[in-house]
C-alpha positions, -999 to 999 in steps of 0.1 A, spaced: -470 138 -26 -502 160 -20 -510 162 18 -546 147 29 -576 172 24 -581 175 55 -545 179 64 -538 202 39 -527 242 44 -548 250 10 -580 236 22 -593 269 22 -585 271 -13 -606 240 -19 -643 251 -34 -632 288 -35 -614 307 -63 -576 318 -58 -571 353 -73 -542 368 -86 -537 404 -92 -511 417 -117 -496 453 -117 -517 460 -145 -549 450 -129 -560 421 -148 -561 388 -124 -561 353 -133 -581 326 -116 -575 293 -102 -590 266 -86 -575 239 -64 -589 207 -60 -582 181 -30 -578 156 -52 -544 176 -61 -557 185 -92 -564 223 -103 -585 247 -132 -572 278 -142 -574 308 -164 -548 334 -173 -551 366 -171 -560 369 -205 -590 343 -200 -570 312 -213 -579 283 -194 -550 255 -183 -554 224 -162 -530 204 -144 -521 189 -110 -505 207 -82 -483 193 -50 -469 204 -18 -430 209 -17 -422 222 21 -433 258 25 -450 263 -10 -475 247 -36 -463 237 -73 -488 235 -98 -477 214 -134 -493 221 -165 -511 194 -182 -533 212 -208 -533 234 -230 -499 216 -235 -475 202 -213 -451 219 -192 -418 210 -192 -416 222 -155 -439 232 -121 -444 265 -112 -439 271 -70 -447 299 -52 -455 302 -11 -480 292 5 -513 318 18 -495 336 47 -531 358 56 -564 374 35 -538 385 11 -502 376 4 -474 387 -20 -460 364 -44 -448 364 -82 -464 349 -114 -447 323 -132 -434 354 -154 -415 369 -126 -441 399 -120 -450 408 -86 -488 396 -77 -511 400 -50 -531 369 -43 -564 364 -23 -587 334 -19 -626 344 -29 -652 325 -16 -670 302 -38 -663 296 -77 -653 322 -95 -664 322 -133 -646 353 -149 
């Protein structure tokens, strides 16, 4: 169940634009929405859509579109400006929260 907006640890996620940074350098962008719905695009600028929830200490997104996931993806919640984490491949990110919307 996703927690109220103004209750939530990501609400400083919400009208901003989560970046992730890869070891290569490209980033992916994502954005979280209160209503526990999120936008994203890959690294490679393909964009997904899907819903996300709280589970405890982290945040699972699910995959909706392009096509259906047949799982969520969790990782921790922001711990600070920047925080470690890893990609749904396993590869070690850096993630940061930018203000304001994001479009590339």
């Amino acid at each position: 169940m996703t927690a109220a907006p103004s209750a939530s640890p990501l609400r400083p996620a919400f009208g901003n634009t989560v970046v992730s940074t890869y070891p290569d350098g490209r980033t992916a962008l994502l954005w979280l929405k209160a209503d526990g719905s999120y936008a994203a695009k890959g690294r490679r600028r393909t964009p997904s859509s899907g819903t996300w929830t709280l589970k405890a200490d982290k945040v699972c997104l699910k995959q909706l579109k392009p096509i259906r996931a047949p799982f969520s993806y969790c990782t921790p919640l922001p711990t600070g400006e920047t925080w470690k984490a890893k990609a749904v491949t396993g590869e070690p990110i850096t993630v940061r929260i930018v203000g304001g919307i994001l479009s590339d």
